[in-house]
N, C-alpha and C positions, 0 to 999 in steps of 0.2 A: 617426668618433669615438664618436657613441652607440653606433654596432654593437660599438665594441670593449669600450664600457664595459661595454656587457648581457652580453658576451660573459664578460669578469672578473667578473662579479658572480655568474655562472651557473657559474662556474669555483669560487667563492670557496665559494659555498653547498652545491656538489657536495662540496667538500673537506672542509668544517664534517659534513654529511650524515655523510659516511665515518668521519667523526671520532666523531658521536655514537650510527652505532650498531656500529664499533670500541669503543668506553668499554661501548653496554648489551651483547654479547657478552661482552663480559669479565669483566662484572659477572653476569651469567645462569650465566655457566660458575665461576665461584668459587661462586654460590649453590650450584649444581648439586653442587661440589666437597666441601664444606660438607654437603648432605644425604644423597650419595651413595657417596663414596668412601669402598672398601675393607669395608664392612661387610659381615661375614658373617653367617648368620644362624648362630649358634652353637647348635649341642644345649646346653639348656637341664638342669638338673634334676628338672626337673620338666616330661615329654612333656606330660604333659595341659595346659599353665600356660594361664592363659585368654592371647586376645589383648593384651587390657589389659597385660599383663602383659611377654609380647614387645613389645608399642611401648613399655613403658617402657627395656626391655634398649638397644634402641635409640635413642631417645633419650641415655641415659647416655653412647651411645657418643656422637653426635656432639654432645653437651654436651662432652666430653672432645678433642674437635679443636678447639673452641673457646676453649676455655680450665676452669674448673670453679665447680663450684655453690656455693655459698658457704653452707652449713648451722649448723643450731645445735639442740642439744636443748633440748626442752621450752619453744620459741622463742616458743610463743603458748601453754602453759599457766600462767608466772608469769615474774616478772621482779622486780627493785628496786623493792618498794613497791604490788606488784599480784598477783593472780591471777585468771587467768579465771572465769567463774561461767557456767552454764549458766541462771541464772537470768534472763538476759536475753532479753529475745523473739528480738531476732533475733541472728546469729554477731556478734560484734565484736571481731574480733580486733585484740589486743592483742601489742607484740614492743619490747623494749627498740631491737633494730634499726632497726627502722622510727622509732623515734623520733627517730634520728640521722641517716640517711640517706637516710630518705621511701621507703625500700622493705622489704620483707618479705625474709629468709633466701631462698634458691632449691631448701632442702629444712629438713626439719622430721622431730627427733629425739625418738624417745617409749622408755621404758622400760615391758615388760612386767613386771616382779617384782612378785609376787603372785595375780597372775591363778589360777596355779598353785594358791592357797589356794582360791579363790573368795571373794578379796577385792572389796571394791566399789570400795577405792581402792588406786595403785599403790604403791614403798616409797618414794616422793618426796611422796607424800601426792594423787596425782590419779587423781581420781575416773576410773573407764573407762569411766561415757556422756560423760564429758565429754571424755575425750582418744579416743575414739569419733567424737565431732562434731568436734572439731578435725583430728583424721587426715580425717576425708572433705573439710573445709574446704579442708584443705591442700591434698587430689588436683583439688580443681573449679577449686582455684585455680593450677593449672598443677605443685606443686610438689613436689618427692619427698619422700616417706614414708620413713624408716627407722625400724627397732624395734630394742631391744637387749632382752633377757631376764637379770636378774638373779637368776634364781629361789633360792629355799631349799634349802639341806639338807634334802635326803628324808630323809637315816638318821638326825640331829641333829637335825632340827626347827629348827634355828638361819638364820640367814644366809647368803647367796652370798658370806659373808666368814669363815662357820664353818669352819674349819678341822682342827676337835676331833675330827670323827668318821675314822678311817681307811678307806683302801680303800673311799671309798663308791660309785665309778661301776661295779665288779664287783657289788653288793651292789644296781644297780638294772637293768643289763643284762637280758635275758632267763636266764632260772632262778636271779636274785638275790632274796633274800628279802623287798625293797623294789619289787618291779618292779611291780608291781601297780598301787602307790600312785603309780610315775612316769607309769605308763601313763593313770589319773587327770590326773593334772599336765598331761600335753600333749593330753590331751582336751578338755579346758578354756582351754590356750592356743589350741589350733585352731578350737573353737567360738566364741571371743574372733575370732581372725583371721579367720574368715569371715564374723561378725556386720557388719566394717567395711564399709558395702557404698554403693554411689551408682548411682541407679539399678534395683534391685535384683541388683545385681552387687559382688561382694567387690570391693574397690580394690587395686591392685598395691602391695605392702611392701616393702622392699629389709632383711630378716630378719638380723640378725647376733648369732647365741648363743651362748655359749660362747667367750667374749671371751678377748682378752691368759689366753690360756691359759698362753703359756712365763713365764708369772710365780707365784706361790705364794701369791697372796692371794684368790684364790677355790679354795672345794673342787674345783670342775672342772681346776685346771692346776699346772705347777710339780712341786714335791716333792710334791704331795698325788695323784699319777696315773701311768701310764706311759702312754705315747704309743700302745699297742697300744690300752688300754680308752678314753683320747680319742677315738681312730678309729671302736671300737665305738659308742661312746655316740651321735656324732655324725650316724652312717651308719642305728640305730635310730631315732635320733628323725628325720631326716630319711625314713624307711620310714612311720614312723606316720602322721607329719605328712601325707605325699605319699598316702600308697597305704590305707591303714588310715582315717584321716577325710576324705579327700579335699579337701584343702587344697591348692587350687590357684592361687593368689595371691601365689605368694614367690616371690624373688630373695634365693638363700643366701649370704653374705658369710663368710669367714674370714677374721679379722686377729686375730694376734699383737701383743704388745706391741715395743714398744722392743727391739731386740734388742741381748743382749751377744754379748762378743766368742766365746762359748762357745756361743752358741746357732744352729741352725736352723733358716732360716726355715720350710722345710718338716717339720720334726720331727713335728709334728701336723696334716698335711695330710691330709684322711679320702680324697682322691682327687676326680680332674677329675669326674668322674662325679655329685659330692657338693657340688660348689662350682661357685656362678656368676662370684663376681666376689671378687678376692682383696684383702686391705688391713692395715694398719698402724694400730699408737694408738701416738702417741709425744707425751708434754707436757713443756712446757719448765719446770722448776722451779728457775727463776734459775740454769742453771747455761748461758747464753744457747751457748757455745763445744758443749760437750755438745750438747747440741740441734740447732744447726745439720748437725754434722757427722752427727747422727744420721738428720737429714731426708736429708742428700744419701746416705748408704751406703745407709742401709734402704729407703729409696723407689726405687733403681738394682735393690735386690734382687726386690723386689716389680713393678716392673716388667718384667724381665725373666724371671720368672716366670710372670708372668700373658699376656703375648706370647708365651712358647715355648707358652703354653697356648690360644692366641687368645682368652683373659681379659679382662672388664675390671677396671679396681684404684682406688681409691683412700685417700684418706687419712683413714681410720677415726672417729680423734677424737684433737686436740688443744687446747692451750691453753694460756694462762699464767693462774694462777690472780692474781687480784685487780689482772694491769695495771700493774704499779708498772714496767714498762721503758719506756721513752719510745719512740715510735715502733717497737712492738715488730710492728704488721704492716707495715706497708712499708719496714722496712729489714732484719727479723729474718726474719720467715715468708715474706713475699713473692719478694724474692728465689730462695731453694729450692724456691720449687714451683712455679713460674710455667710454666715448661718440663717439666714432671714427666710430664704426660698423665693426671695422676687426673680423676675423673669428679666429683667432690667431694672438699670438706675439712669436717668437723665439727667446731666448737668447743661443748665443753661448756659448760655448764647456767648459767644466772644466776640463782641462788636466795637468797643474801642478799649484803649490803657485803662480807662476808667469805669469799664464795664465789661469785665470779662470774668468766666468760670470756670476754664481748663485753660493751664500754663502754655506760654509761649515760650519760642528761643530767647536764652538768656534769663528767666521771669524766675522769682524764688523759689517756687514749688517746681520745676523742669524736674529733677532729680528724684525729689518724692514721685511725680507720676511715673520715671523711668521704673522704678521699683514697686509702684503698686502696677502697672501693669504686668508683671512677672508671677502676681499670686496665682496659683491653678484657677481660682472662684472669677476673678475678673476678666472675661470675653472680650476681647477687641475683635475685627473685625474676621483675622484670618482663624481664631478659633471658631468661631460662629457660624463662618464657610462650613464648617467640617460637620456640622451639625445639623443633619440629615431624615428628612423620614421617606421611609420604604415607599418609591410611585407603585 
């Protein structure tokens, strides 16, 4: 009787044994699956890119099997009721997100317009040592850097919203009468871009210029260009940028806007050659039916794009201005993108009551973001940490 009992209990344990490390195999090889599958190493834009730079490609990628990053511009340079100061001894960052949800964006959106002048501060009003230190902050702190460039009319002197001067991207191409002065302009953004450094090494950017082109409200796109000098312009400044200062730190982004029924996604595509990772802006402006339908076409488009291209893509920048739809991420946005495979989503900028895209203390949507940040798919900051490639 005891022999047979040891004999089941040495039975039982063997069985358990097999059992637990059946469960860690399976768990090892989904890890495995997870940091390893299908990634290629893509020719980049830029041969020379530092390493920094390829593990960030990288990463995006398998941030993007996972689910996506959940971003916001200017996420720690101001919010409802605050802005950063450099004035403080040490970094303290500060995020309207974080105040809702106990954790930080899982990327962090900066606008370069001005630079261009040899401005001190950008056209949102931040200072560039200080969004300087917060871009390095963001990289030590696991989490992606993007840039957008709103720069000025070179031939107008006006705004990236001036529209008044005609024909102006021939007029700063090479043998344009302005060229000079562009040439200037991205000496200064790339001396800017290389200044951002940790370690004494520039920090990886994810660059996206020359925005929502197929629309007409900057001098770069729309009726104000043709798709031939977009190309040139595009393919120059990325020459300058690469070869000319040797700015080697980007990951080049092209995303169109919202596309109508008239438009091509690829219309102003400068070539694979010129582009790392493709993407989309599309904001919901209460017309919630629009919107959706617009996530699900144009994000099919953009994906299938960027896979015939072995691309990565994601979802540029959206938002709902000021919040007023009830449960507008977890029944409106989440939905549509949860399956998508972007590598991120960017919601724009919280700069006052009347212009804001992620919920504050108190603000109607608090609740909804509490709960959409809980899906496995949505990345904030401290998942994003965790998300690793092999040095």
């Amino acid at each position: 009787m005891q022999k047979y009992k040891l004999n089941n209990l040495i039975k039982i344990i063997s069985q358990k044994s097999l059992l637990c490390i059946f469960i860690a195999v399976i768990f090892l090889s989904s890890c495995k699956s997870i940091s390893t599958v299908d990634y290629q190493n893509t020719q980049l834009v830029d041969k020379k890119v530092s390493t920094k730079v390829q593990n960030l490609h990288k990463r995006l990628f398998l941030i993007s099997k996972k689910g996506f990053a959940i971003s916001q511009q200017d996420a720690t340079s101001y919010g409802i009721g605050w802005k950063y100061s450099s004035d403080l001894k040490d970094i303290e960052l500060k995020s309207d997100v974080y105040e809702i949800v106990n954790d930080y964006p899982g990327g962090f959106g900066f606008d370069l317009g001005g630079i261009e002048h040899g401005n001190t501060i950008n056209l949102d009003t931040v200072p560039f040592n200080d969004m300087r230190k917060l871009m390095v902050e963001a990289y030590k702190n696991g989490g992606l850097v993007t840039a957008s460039w709103h720069l000025g009319n070179p031939v107008t002197g006006g705004s990236s919203w001036d529209t008044s001067g005609t024909n102006v991207i021939p007029q700063i191409l090479k043998g344009g009468a302005f060229h000079e002065k562009y040439r200037t302009w991205v000496k200064r953004l790339a001396d800017f871009l290389k200044s951002v450094q940790y370690n004494n090494e520039p920090i990886p950017i994810i660059f996206r210029p020359f925005h929502e082109m197929n629309g007409s409200w900057f001098w770069w796109g729309g009726e104000n260009v043709t798709a031939i000098d977009y190309i040139k312009l595009w393919r120059e400044t990325v020459v300058m940028l690469r070869d000319e200062y040797n700015v080697h730190n980007l990951l080049y982004v092209y995303s169109p806007n919202k596309l109508e029924p008239q438009d091509d996604y690829m219309k102003y595509y400068p070539a694979d050659a010129y582009v790392d990772i493709l993407g989309i802006d599309i904001y919901d402006f209460y017309n919630t039916e629009d919107y959706v339908k617009a996530i699900k076409h144009d994000l099919k488009i953009v994906k299938e794009k960027a896979e015939e291209r072995k691309k990565l893509y994601a979802f540029t920048e959206t938002g709902l201005e000021k919040l007023n739809t009830e449960n507008w991420f977890t029944e409106i946005l989440y939905p549509n993108i949860k399956n998508t495979g972007i590598a991120w989503v960017l919601f724009w900028r919280n700069y006052t009551v009347n212009h804001f895209y992620m919920p504050y203390k108190t603000q109607l949507l608090e609740n909804d973001l509490i709960k959409f940040s809980k899906y496995p798919e949505t990345l904030f900051l401290k998942e994003v940490q965790q998300i690793k490639t092999k040095k």
